[in-house]
C-alpha positions as CSV (number, residue, x, y, z in Angstrom):
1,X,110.9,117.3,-17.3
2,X,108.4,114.3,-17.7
3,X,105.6,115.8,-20.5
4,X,102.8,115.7,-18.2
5,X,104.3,117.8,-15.7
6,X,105.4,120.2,-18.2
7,X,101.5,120.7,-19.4
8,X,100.3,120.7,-15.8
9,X,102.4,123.8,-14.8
10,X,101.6,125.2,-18.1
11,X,98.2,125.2,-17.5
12,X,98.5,126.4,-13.4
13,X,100.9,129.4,-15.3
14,X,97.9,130.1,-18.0
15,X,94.6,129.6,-16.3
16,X,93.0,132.1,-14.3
17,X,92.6,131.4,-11.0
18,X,88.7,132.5,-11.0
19,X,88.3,129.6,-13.6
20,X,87.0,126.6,-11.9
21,X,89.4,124.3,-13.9
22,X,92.0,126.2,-12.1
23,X,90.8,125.0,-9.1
24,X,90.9,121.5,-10.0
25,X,94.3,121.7,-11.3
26,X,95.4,122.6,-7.3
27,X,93.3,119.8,-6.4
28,X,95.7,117.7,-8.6
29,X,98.9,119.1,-7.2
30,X,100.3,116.4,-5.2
31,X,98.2,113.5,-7.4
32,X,101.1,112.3,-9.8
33,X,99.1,109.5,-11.2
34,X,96.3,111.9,-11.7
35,X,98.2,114.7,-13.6
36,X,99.8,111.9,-15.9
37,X,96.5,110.8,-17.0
38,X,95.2,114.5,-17.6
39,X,97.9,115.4,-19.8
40,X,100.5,112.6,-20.8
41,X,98.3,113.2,-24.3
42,X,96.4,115.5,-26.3
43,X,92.9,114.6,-26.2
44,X,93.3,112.5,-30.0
45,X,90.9,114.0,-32.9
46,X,90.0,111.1,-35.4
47,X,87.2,110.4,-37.4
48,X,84.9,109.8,-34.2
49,X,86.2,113.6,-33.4
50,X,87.1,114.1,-29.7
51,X,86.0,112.2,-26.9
52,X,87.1,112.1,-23.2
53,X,86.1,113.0,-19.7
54,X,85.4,116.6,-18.8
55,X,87.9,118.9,-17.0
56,X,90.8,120.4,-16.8
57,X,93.8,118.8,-19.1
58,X,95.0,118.4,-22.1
59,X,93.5,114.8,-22.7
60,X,90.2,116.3,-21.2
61,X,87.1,118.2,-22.7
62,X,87.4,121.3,-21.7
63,X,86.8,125.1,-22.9
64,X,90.3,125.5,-24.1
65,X,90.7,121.9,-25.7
66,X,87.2,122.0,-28.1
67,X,88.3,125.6,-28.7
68,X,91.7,124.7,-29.8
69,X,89.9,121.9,-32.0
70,X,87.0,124.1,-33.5
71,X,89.5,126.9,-34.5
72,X,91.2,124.0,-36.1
73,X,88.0,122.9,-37.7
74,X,87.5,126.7,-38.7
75,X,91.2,127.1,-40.2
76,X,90.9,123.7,-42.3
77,X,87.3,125.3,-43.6
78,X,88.8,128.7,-44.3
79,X,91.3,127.0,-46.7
80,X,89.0,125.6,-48.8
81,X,88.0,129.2,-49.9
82,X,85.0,131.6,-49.5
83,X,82.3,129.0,-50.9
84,X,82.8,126.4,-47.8
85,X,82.6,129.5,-45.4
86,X,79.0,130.7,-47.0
87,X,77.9,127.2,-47.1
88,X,78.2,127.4,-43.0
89,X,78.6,124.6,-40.4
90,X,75.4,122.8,-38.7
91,X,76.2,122.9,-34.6
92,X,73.8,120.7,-32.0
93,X,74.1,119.4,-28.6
94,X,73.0,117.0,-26.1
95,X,71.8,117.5,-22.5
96,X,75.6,117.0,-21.0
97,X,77.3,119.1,-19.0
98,X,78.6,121.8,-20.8
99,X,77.1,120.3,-23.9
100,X,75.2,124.1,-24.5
101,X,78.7,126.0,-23.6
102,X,81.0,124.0,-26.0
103,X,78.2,124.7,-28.6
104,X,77.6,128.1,-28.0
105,X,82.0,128.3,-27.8
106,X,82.1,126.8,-31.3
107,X,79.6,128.7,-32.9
108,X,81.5,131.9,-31.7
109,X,85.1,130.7,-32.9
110,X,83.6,130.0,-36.5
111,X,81.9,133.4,-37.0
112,X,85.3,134.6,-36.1
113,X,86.6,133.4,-39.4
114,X,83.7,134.2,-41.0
115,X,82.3,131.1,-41.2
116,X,78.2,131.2,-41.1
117,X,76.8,128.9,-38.5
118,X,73.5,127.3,-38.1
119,X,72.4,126.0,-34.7
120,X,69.4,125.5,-32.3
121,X,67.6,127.1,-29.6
122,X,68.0,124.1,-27.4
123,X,69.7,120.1,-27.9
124,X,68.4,118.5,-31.0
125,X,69.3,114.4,-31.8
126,X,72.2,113.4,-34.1
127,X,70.8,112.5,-36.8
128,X,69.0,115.2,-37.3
129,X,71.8,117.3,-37.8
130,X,73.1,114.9,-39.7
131,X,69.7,115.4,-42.2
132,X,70.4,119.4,-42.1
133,X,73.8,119.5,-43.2
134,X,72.6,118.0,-46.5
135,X,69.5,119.6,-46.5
136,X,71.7,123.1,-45.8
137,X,73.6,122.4,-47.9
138,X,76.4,123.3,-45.3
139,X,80.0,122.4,-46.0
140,X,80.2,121.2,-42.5
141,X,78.6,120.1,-38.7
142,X,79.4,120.0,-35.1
143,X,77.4,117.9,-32.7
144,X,78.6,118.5,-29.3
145,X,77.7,114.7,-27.6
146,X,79.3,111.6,-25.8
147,X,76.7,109.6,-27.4
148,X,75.7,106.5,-25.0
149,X,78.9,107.0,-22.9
150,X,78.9,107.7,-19.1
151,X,78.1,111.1,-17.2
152,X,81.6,112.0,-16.7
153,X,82.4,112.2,-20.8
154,X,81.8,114.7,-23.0
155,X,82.7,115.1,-27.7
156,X,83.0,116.6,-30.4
157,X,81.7,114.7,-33.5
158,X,83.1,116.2,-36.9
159,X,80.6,115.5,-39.9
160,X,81.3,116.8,-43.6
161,X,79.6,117.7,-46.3
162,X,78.4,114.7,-47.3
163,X,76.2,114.6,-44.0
164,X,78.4,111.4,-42.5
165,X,81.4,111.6,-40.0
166,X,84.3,113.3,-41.2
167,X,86.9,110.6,-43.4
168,X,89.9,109.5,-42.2
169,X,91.3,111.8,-44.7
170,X,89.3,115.5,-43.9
171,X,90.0,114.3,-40.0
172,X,94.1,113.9,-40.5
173,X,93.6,117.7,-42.4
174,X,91.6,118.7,-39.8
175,X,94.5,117.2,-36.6
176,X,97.3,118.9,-38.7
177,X,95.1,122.5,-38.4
178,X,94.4,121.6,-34.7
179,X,98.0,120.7,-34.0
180,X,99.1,124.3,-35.7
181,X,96.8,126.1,-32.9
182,X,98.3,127.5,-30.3
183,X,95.9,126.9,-27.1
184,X,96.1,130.3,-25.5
185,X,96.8,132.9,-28.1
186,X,95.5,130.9,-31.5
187,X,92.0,130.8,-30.9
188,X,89.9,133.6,-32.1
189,X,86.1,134.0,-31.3
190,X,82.9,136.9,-31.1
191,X,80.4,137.0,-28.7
192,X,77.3,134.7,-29.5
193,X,75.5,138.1,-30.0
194,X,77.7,139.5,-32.3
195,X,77.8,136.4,-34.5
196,X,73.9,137.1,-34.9
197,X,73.7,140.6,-35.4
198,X,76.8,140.3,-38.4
199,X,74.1,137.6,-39.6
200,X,76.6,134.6,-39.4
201,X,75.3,132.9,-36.6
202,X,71.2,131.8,-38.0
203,X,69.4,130.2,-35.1
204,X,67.3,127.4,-37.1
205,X,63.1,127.2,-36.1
206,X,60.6,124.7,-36.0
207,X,60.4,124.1,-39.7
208,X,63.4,121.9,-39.7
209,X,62.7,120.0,-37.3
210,X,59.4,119.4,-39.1
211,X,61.6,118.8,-42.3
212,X,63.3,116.0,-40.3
213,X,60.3,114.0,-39.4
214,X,58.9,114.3,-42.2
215,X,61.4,112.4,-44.1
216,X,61.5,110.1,-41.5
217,X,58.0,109.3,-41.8
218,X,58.1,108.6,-45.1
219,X,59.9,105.5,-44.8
220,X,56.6,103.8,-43.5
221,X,55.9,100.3,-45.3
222,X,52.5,100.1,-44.1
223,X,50.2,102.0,-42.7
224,X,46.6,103.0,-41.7
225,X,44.7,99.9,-41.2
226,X,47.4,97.4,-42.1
227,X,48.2,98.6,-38.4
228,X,47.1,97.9,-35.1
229,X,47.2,101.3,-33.5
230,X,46.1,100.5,-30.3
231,X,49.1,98.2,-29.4
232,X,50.5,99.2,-26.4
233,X,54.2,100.9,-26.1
234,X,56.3,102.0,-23.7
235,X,59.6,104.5,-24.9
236,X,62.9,106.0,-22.8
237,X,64.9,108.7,-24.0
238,X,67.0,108.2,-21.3
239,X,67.0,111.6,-20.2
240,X,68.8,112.7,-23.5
241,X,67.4,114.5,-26.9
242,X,64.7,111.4,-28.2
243,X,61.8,112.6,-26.1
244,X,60.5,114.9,-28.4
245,X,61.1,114.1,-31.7
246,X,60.5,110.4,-30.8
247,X,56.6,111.8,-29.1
248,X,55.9,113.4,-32.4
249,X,56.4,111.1,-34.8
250,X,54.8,108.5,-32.4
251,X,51.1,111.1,-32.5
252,X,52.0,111.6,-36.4
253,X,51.8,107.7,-37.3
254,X,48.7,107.4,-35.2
255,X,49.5,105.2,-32.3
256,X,47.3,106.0,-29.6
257,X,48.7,103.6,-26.5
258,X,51.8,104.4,-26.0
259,X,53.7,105.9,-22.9
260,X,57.3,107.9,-22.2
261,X,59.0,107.1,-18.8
262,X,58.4,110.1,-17.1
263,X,61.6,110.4,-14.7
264,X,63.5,109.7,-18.1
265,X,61.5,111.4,-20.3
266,X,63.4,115.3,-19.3
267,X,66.9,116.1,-20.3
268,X,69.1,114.9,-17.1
269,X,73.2,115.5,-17.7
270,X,73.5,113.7,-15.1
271,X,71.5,110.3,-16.2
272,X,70.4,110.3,-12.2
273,X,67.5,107.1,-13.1
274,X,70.3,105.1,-15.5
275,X,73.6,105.8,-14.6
276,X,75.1,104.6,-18.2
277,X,72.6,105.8,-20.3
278,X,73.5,103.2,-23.0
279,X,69.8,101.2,-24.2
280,X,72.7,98.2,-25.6
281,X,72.8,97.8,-21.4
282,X,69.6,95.9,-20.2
283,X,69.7,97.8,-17.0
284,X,69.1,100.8,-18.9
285,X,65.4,99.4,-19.3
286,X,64.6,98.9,-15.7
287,X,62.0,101.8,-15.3
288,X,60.8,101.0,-19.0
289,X,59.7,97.5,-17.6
290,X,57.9,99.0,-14.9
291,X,55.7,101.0,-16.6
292,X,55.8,98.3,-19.3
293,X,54.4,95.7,-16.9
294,X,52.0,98.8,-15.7
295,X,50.6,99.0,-19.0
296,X,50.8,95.6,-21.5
297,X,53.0,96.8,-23.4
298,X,54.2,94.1,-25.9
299,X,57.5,96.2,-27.1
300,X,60.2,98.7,-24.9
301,X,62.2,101.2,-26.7
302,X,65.1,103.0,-25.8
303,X,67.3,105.5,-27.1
304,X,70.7,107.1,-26.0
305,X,71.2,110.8,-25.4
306,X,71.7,112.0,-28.4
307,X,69.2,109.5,-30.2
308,X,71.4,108.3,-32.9
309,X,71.4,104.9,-30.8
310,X,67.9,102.7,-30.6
311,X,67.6,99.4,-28.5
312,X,63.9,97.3,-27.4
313,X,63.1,94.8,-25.4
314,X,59.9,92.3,-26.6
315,X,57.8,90.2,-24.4
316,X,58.2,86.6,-24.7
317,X,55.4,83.5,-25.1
318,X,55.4,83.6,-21.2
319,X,55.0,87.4,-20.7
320,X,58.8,88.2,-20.1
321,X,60.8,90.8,-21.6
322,X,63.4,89.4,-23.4
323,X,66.4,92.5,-24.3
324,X,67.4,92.0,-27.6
325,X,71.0,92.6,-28.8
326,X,71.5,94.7,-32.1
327,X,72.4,92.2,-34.4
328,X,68.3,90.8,-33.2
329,X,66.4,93.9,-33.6
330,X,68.4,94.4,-37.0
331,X,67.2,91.1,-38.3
332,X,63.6,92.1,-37.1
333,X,64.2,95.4,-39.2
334,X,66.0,93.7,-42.4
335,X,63.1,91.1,-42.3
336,X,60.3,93.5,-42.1
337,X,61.9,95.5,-44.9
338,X,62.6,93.0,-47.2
339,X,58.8,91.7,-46.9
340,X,57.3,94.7,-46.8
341,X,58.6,95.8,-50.1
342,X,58.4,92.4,-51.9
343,X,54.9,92.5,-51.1
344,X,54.5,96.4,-52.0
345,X,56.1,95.7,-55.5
346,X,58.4,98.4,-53.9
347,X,61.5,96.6,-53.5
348,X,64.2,97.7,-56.1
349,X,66.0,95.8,-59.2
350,X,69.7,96.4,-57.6
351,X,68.8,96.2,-54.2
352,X,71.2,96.8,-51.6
353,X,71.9,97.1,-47.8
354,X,75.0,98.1,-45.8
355,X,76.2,95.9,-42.9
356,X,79.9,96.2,-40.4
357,X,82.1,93.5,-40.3
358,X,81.4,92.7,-37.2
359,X,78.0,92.0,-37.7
360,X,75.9,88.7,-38.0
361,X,76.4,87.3,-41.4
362,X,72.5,86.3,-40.8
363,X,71.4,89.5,-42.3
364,X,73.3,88.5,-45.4
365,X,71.7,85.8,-45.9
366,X,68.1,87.3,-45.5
367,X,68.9,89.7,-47.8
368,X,70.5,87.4,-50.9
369,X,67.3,85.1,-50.2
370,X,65.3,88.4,-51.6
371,X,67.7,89.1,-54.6
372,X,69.3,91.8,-52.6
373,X,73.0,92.1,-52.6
374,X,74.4,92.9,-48.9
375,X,77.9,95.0,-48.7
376,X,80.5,94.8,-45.8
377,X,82.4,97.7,-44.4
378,X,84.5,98.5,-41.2
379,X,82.5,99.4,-38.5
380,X,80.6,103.2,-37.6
381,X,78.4,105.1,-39.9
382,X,80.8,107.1,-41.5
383,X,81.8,104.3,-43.1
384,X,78.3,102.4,-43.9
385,X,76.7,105.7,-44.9
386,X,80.0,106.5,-47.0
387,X,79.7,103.5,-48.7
388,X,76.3,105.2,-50.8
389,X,78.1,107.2,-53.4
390,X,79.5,103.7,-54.6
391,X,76.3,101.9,-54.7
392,X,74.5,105.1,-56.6
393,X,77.8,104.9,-59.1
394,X,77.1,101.0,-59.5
395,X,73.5,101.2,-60.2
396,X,72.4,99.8,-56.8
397,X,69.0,101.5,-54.5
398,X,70.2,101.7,-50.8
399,X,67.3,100.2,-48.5
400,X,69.3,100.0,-45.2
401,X,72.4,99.7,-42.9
402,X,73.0,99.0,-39.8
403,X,75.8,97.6,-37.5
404,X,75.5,95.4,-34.1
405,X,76.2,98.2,-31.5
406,X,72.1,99.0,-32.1
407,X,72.8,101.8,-34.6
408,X,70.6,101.7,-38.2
409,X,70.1,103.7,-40.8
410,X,66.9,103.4,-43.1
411,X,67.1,106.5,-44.7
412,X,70.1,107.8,-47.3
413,X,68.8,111.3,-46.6
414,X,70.4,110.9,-43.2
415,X,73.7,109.2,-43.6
416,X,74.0,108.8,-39.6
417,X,72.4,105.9,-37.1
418,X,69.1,107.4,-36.6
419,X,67.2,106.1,-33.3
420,X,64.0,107.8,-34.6
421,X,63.8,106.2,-37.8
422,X,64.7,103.2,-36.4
423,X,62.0,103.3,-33.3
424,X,59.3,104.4,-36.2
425,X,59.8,101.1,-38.0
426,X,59.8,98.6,-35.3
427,X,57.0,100.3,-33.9
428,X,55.3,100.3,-37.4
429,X,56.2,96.6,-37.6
430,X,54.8,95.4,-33.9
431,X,52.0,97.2,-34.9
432,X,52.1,95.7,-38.1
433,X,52.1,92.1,-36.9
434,X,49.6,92.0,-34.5
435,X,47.3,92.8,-36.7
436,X,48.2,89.2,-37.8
437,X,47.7,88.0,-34.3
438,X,51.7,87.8,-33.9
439,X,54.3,89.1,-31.7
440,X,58.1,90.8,-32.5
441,X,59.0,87.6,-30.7
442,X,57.2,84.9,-33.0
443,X,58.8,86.8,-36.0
444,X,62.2,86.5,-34.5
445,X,61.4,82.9,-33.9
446,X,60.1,82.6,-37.7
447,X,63.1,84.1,-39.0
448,X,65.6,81.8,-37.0
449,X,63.8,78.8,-38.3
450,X,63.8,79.7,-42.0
451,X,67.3,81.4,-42.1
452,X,69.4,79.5,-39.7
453,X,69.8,79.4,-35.8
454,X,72.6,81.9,-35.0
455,X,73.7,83.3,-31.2
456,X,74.8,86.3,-31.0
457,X,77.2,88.1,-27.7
458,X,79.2,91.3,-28.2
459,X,80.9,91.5,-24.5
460,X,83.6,94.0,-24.0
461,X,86.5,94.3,-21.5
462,X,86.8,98.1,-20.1
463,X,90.7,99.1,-19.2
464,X,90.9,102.9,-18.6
465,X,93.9,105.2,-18.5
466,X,97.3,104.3,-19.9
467,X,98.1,101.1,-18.3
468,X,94.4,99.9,-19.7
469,X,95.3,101.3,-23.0
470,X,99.0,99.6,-23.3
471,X,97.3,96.3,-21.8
472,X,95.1,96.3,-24.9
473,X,97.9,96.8,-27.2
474,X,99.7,94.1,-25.6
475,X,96.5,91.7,-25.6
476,X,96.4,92.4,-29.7
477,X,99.6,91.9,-30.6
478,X,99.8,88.2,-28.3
479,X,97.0,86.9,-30.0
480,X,98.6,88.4,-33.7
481,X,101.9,86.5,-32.6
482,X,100.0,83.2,-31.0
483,X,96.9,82.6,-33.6
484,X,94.6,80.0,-32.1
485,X,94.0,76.8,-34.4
486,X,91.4,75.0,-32.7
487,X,88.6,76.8,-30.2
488,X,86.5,75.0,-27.9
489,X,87.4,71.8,-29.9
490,X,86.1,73.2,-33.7
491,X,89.2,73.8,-35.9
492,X,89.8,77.3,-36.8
493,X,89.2,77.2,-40.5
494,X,90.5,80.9,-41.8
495,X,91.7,84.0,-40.1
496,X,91.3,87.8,-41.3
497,X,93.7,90.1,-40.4
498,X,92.5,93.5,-41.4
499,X,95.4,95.6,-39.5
500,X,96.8,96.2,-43.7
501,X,93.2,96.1,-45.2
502,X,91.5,93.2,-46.5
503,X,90.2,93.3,-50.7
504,X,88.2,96.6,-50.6
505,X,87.9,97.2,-46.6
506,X,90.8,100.1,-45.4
507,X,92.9,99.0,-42.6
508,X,91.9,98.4,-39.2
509,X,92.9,97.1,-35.8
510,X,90.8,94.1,-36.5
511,X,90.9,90.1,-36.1
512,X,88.0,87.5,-37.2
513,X,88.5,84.3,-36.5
514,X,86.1,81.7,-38.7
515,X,85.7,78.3,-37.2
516,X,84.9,74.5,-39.0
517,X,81.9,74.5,-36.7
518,X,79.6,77.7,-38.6
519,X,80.7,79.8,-35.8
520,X,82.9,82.6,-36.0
521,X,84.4,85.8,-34.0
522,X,86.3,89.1,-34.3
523,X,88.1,90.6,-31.8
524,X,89.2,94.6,-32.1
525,X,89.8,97.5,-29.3
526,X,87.0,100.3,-29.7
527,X,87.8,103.8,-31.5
528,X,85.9,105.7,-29.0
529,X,85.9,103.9,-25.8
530,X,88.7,102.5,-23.1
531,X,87.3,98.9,-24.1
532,X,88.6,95.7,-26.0
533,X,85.3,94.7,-27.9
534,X,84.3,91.2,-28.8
535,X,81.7,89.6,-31.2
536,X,80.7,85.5,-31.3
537,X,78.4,84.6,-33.6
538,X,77.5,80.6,-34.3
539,X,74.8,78.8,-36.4
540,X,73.7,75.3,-35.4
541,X,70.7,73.2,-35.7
542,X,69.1,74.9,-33.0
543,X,68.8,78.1,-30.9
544,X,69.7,76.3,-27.9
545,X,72.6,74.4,-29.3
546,X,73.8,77.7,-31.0
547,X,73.7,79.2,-27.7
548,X,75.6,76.8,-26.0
549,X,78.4,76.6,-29.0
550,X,79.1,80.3,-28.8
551,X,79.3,80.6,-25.0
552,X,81.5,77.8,-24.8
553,X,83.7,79.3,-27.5
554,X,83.2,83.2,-26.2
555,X,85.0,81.6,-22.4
556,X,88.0,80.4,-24.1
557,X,88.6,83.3,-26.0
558,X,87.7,85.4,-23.2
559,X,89.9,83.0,-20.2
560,X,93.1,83.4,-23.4
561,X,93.1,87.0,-23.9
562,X,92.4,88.1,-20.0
563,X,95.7,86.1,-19.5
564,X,97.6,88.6,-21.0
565,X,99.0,90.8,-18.5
């Protein structure tokens, strides 16, 4: 018998017929392509943790596949003795459905081992747990969340004690635990109450949530009157975690104009006003610009559900509001860093910031024009943030890191993205500059002209299910076998294949093409998504000629690698 069918009677046979995943597992019965794509895997645990749709399956979220993963989690703790289990695991949520069960679930299999466990009353963003587990002290954290991704996906992300994402090491310790568990008899759990009363379950108050923005705050570069206060702004959580946080540190810092979208501003699993809550989409801004156009508002901001995630949109010489991509808003950030420090006296002897492969090489520049020395590393925050030990070894001050999927971190303290942080400082830095009678947008401008012209475009192709995921494989190993030597007419000058590593970057499904013409491109299928992703970058004499260079080059690529069946 085929595997999937197998695990689909297995789980008819096992699940109680009063459990509404039993009832969708009828639904299924005579649905064969269905059932395949619900259990022809296990739902994969890596370093981004678990991620999938909810219901019933094994390559679902579900009750019985996060408990399965947790007890895992629990077991891999356990073994590194009774220290780890005092030091406790950090758990959070986001507003998704079943976000608050799978937390509650997790917290319940850990005190079962005698783990201690500290969560919320209520969702609470990802960075912030990310802050607590160091600030804890905790050996480990949970942060039940799908991020930006669409209502129908829940996750698990796995962080260790060093406050970033678990390592490709503690996550293959972790799968081997998982894989050990039995699903119906090896998962072992108290009730939510019982955790508390034995004292291993510590529901965290206000205070740390205080702690939090606290820290955040003080990353301000300026300040008080070196701001214009009354600059008008208009902010989205998106109906996820931001609203909150993001309001308080807004009143802390002073601003007095600003406005949340109110049919965005509650917790909404469903995203009802966005759809795909993910602020990299410029659709996600389409209420933001009403109230935007309501109120003057000279900068948009936008964060995803669980507020790691931080996009804008600025208004343009003609009034318009332009979406900027990450790669912008992170030279906008670097820039305003940079200067602010310089002129501060602040900015360190061995500075040093933290970019992804992927992302513009403008940055780079910036920062080696201030003496400050810009590292590469493969793409998420596990590995930008991990990359901190080895600059503190080598004598170097972190400043900042950031990658082009709008994710930045300004703060070592919270070795995640962070879309609070991120929305304090450009918020600072609007305000900042129109004190000088200048917009976000004349800065980008500024920057182009001194630094270089670069375009930027990150599209993506989305193939779900297995046939999308073996099509992807197929459509990396063609272009490994047929490497292209000229692109829209420039002559490809170098390739980097990092699928075996490449000097001191680990190996990863990654290409990057660099062309004779100052453009270049990578190409490498996502870790967390059904998606091929894409990145063109080009520098030319102009922003308009830059543009037209990278689209030209972005078609080909595109036209070659959707011909691969």
């Amino acid at each position: 018998m085929e595997r999937y069918k197998q695990y689909y009677q297995e789980w008819v046979d096992h699940i109680s017929e009063t459990d509404p995943l039993h009832a969708q597992l009828i639904e299924i019965s005579t649905d064969e392509t269905e059932k395949e794509d619900r259990f022809f895997q296990d739902l994969s645990f890596g370093t981004a943790g678990l991620r999938g749709k909810v219901g019933a399956g094994t390559n679902r979220m579900n009750m019985y596949t996060v408990g399965r993963a947790v007890q895992g989690i629990a077991d891999y703790i356990c073994d590194k003795g009774s220290e780890a289990m005092k030091k406790g695991v950090v758990i959070a949520h986001d507003p998704r459905h079943f976000s608050k069960e799978f937390a509650e679930e997790s917290a319940c299999i850990l005190a079962a081992s005698g783990i201690r466990v500290y969560t919320f009353d209520s969702l609470r963003p990802t960075p912030e747990l990310a802050f607590l587990i160091r600030q804890l002290g905790a050996v480990s954290g949970i942060n039940i969340t799908a991020s930006h991704n669409p209502k129908a996906y829940n996750g698990l992300k796995a962080y260790w004690d060093d406050g970033c994402q678990v390592s490709a090491d503690t996550a293959d310790g972790m799968t081997e635990k998982i894989q050990a568990t039995d699903i119906w008899n090896g998962v072992h759990k108290i009730s939510f109450e019982e955790g508390k009363a034995a004292g291993l379950i510590e529901i965290l108050g206000p205070e740390y949530d205080r702690m939090y923005l606290d820290r955040i705050e003080k990353l301000a570069v300026h300040s008080g009157n070196e701001l214009d206060l009354d600059i008008p702004l208009v902010y989205t959580p998106l109906n996820g975690c931001g609203a909150i946080p993001f309001a308080q540190m807004l009143k802390d810092r002073g601003f007095r104009k600003w406005t949340i979208v109110p049919e965005q501003e509650k917790p909404d699993p469903d995203f009802t006003t966005v759809g795909y809550p993910n602020p990299e989409d410029p659709k996600a801004f389409k209420l933001a610009e009403e109230y935007g156009r309501k109120t003057g508002a000279e900068l948009l901001m936008a964060t995803d559900p669980d507020a790691d995630r931080f996009a804008i949109e600025i208004r343009n010489d003609d009034g318009n509001y332009i979406p900027l991509n990450g790669n912008q808003t992170g030279y906008l950030l670097v820039n305003y860093l940079l200067e602010g420090h310089k002129d501060a006296g602040t900015l360190p002897e061995k500075g040093a910031m933290i970019k992804s492969i992927v992302t513009s090489t403008l940055s780079t520049i910036m920062a080696e024009a201030y003496g400050v020395t810009m590292f590469e590393t493969l793409t998420g925050f596990k590995n930008i943030c991990g990359k901190i030990p080895y600059l503190h070894e080598h004598g170097y001050t972190y400043i900042f890191g950031y990658e082009e999927s709008v994710g930045y971190a300004a703060c070592e303290d919270i070795r995640d993205k962070d879309g609070i942080s991120a929305g304090m400082l450009v918020a600072e830095a609007a305000a900042y500059y129109r004190k000088q009678n200048k917009t976000l947008w004349n800065v980008l401008q500024d920057i182009y002209a001194k630094y270089g012209y670069f375009a930027e475009d990150e599209p993506n192709i989305v193939l779900e299910g297995i046939p999308g995921a073996e099509r992807i494989k197929r459509m990396m190993k063609w272009i490994r076998q047929n490497p292209m030597h000229t692109v829209a007419g420039s002559e490809v000058d170098h390739i980097i294949d990092y699928q075996n590593g490449y000097e001191d970057i680990p190996a990863q499904n990654a290409l990057k093409y660099f062309l004779k013409n100052g453009s270049w491109f990578a190409i490498r299928p996502s870790g967390t998504e059904p998606k091929i992703k894409f990145y063109f970058y080009s520098n030319q004499d102009s922003r308009e000629h830059a543009l037209k260079v990278n689209a030209e080059i972005k078609d080909e690529v595109l036209a070659l690698i959707k011909s691969v069946e």
